[in-house]
C-alpha positions as CSV (number, residue, x, y, z in Angstrom):
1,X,103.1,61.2,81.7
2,X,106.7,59.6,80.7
3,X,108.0,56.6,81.7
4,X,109.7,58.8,84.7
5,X,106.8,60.2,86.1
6,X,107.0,63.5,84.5
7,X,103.8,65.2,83.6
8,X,104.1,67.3,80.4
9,X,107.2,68.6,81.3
10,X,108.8,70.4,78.3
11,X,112.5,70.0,77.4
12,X,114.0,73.2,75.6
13,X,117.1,74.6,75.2
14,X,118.6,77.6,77.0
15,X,122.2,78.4,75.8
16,X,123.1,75.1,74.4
17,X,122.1,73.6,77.4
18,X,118.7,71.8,78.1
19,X,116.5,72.4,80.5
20,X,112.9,71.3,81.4
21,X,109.7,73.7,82.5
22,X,107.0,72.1,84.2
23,X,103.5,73.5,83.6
24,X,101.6,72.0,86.4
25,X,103.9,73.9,88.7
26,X,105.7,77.0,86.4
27,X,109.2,76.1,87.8
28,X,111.9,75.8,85.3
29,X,115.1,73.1,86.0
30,X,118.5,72.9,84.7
31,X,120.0,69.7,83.6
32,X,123.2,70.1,85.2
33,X,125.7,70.3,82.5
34,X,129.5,71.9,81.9
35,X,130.2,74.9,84.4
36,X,133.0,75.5,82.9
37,X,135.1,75.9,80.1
38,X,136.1,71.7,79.2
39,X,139.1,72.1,76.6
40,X,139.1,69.4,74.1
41,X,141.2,68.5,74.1
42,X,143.0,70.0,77.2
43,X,146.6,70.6,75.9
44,X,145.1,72.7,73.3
45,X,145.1,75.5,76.4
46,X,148.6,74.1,77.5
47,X,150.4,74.6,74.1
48,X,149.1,78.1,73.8
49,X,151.0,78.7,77.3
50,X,153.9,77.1,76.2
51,X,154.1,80.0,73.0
52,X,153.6,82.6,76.1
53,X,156.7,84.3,76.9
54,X,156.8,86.9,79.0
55,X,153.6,87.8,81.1
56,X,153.0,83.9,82.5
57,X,153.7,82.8,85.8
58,X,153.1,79.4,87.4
59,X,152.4,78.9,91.2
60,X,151.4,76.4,93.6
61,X,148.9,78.1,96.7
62,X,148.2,75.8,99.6
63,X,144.7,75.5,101.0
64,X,143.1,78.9,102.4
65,X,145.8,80.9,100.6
66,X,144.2,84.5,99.2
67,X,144.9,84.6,95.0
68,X,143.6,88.0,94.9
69,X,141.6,90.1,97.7
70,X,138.1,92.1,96.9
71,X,139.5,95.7,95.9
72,X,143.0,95.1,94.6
73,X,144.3,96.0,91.0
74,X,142.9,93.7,88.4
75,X,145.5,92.9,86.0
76,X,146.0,89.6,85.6
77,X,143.7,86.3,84.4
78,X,144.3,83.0,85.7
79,X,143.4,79.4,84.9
80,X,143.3,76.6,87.0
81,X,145.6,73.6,86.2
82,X,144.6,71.7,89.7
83,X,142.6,71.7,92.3
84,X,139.7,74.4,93.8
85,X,138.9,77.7,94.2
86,X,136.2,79.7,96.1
87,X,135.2,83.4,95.1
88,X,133.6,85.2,97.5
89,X,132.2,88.8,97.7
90,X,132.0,91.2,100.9
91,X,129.1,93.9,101.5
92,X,129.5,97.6,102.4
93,X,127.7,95.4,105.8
94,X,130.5,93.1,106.0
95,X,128.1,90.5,104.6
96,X,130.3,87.3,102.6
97,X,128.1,85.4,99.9
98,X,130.1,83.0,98.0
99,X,129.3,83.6,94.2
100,X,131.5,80.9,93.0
101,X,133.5,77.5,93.0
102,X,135.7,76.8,90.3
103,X,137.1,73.5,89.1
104,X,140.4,72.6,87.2
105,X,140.3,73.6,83.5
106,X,138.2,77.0,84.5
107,X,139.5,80.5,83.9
108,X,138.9,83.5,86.7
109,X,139.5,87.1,86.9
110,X,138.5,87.7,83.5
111,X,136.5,90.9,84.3
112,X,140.5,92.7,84.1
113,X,139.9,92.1,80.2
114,X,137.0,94.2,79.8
115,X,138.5,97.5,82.1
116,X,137.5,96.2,85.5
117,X,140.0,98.3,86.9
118,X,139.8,96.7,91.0
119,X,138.9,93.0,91.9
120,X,135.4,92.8,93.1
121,X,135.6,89.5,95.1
122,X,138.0,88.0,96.5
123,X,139.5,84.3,95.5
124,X,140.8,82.1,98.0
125,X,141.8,78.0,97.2
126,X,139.7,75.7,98.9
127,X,142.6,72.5,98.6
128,X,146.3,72.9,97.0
129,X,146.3,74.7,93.7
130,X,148.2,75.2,90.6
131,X,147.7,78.1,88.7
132,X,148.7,79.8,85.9
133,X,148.1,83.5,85.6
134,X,148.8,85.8,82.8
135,X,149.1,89.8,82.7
136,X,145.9,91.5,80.9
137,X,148.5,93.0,78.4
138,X,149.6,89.9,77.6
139,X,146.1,87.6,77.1
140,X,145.0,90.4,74.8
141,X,148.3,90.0,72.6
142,X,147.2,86.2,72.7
143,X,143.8,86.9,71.7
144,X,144.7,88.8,68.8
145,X,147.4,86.2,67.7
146,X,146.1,83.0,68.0
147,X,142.8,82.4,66.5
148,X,142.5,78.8,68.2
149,X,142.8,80.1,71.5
150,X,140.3,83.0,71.0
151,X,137.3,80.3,69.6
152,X,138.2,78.5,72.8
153,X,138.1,81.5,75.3
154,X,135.1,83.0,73.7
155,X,133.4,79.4,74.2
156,X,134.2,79.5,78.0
157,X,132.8,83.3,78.5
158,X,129.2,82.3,77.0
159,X,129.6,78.9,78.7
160,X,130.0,81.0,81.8
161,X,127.7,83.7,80.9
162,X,125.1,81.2,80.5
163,X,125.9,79.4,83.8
164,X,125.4,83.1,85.4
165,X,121.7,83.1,83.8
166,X,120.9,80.0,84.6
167,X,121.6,80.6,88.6
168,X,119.6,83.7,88.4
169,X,116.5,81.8,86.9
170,X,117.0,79.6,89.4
171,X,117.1,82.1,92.5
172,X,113.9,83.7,91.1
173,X,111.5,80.7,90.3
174,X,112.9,78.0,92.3
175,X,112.3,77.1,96.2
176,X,115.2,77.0,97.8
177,X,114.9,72.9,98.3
178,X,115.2,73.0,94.6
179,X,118.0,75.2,94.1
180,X,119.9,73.4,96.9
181,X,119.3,70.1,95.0
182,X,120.5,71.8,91.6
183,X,123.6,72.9,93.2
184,X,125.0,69.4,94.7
185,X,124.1,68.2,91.2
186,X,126.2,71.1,89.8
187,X,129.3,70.2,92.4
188,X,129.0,66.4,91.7
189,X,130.0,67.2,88.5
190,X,126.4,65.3,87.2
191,X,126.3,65.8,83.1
192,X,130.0,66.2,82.7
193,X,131.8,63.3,80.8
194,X,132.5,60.1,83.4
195,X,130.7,59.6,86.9
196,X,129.7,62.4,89.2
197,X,132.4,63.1,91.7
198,X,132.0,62.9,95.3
199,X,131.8,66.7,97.0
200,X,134.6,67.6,99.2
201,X,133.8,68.1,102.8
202,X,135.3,72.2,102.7
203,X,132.2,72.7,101.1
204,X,129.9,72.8,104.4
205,X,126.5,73.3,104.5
206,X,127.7,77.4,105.6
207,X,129.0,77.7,102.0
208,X,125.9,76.1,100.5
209,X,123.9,78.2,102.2
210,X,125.9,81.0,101.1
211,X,125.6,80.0,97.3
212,X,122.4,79.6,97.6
213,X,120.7,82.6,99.2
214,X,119.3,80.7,102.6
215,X,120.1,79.7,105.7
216,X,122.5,76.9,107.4
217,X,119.7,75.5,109.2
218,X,117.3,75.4,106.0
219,X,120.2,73.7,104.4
220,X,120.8,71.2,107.4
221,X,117.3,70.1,107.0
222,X,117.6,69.8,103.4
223,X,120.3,68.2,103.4
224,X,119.1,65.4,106.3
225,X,115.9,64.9,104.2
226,X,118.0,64.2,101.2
227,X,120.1,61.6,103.0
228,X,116.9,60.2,104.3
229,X,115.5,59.6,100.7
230,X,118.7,58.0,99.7
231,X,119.0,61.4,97.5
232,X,122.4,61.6,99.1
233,X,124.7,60.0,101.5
234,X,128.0,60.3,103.7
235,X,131.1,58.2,103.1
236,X,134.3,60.9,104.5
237,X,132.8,62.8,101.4
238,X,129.1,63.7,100.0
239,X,128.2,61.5,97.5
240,X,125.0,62.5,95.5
241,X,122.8,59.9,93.8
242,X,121.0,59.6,90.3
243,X,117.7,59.5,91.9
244,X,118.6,63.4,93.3
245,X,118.4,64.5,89.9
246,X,115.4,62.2,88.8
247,X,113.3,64.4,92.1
248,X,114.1,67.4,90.9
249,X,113.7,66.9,86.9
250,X,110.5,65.0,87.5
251,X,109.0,66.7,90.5
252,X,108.9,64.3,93.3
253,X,106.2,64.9,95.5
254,X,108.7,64.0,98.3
255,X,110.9,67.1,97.5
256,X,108.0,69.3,98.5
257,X,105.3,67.4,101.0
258,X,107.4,67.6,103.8
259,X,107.0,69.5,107.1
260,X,109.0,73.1,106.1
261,X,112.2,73.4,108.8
262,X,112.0,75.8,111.4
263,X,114.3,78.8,111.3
């Protein structure tokens, strides 16, 4: 046992990234780390724009605005220069899961690159947005020319290729408290350089649930419990505490002694 409590818990590495296994309990947890692609410096991404000429266009999309819809033509990539954006999928049931949120400085839509010929989820932005999107023909052209810009973009698909891995790990081994306390870590930008970030309120417990694989009312007692810990609290937005990712890195017996909710 460490000075934090944890009981031979082992810290590997999965994709650059580390992440600790517990063998008293076989569950596996994810420091939360980059999600996306962080350009260092950032103008490196601007100044290959700036050499784009034809292909590129720049616009502003208020909050709710549709970027692309599930089933449309895929033939454009974009990047976010500010503010969010939620991806969502629909089921031949009409079921929505949210599959992603994406931060400034993250690219979407990529699948157009590798012959995804129709969009297969739909991208909507969650506050006012600035985006740049470029034409498939185009970011190939790009990819071939500038060798810079190709070492960074192949950086953010295995960045994001990992993320993808990671969440299915997750889904698999992890009790829903867990992967509920993984994801607030993930949104509060926790292991990112500079302090976590607060989590905007358009990301109700409805879309957590969604991201998750539960229910809104497992998330609402989650989510109380948390606050009751002093895991989390409320100020306008969610703010989410150190000591959130110390329970779930070092197994807290609060996280999993409680009374289960009711559904």
């Amino acid at each position: 046992m460490n000075a934090s409590g944890a009981c031979d818990a082992h810290l590997v590495r999965s994709g650059g990234r580390k992440t600790i296994w517990n063998p008293a309990t076989d569950q596996v947890h994810f420091v939360p780390g980059k999600i996306g692609l962080m350009v260092n410096p950032p103008f490196l991404i601007f100044q290959f724009f700036a050499k784009v000429a034809t292909g590129k266009t720049i616009a502003k999309y208020r909050k709710g605005r549709t970027i692309y819809a599930q089933g449309e033509e895929a033939d454009r990539i974009f990047y976010i220069q500010s503010g969010k954006v939620k991806v969502t999928v629909v089921s031949q049931q009409g079921k929505e899961a949210v599959v992603g949120i994406l931060d400034a400085a993250q690219f979407f839509g990529e699948g157009c690159l590798n012959g995804q010929a129709v969009r297969v989820g739909t991208a909507r932005a969650m506050e006012e947005c600035l985006i740049t999107s470029i034409t498939r023909k185009a970011m190939l052209a790009a990819l071939r020319k500038e060798p810079k810009f190709s070492e960074l973009f192949v950086a953010y698909l295995l960045t994001r290729s990992n993320r993808i891995e990671e969440d299915l790990i997750d889904q698999l081994f992890n009790s829903s408290e867990k992967r509920l306390a993984r994801l607030l870590l993930l949104l509060a930008n926790f292991g990112k350089n500079g302090k976590p970030t607060p989590i905007d309120a358009s990301i109700n417990q409805a879309t957590l649930a969604e991201m998750i694989g539960t229910t809104r009312p497992r998330v609402s007692f989650f989510m109380n419990k948390f606050r009751k810990l002093g895991l989390i609290s409320y100020n306008g937005k969610l703010e989410v505490h150190r000591s959130l990712l110390n329970a779930v890195l070092y197994e807290k017996p609060q996280l999993e002694r409680d009374e289960k909710p009711s559904e």
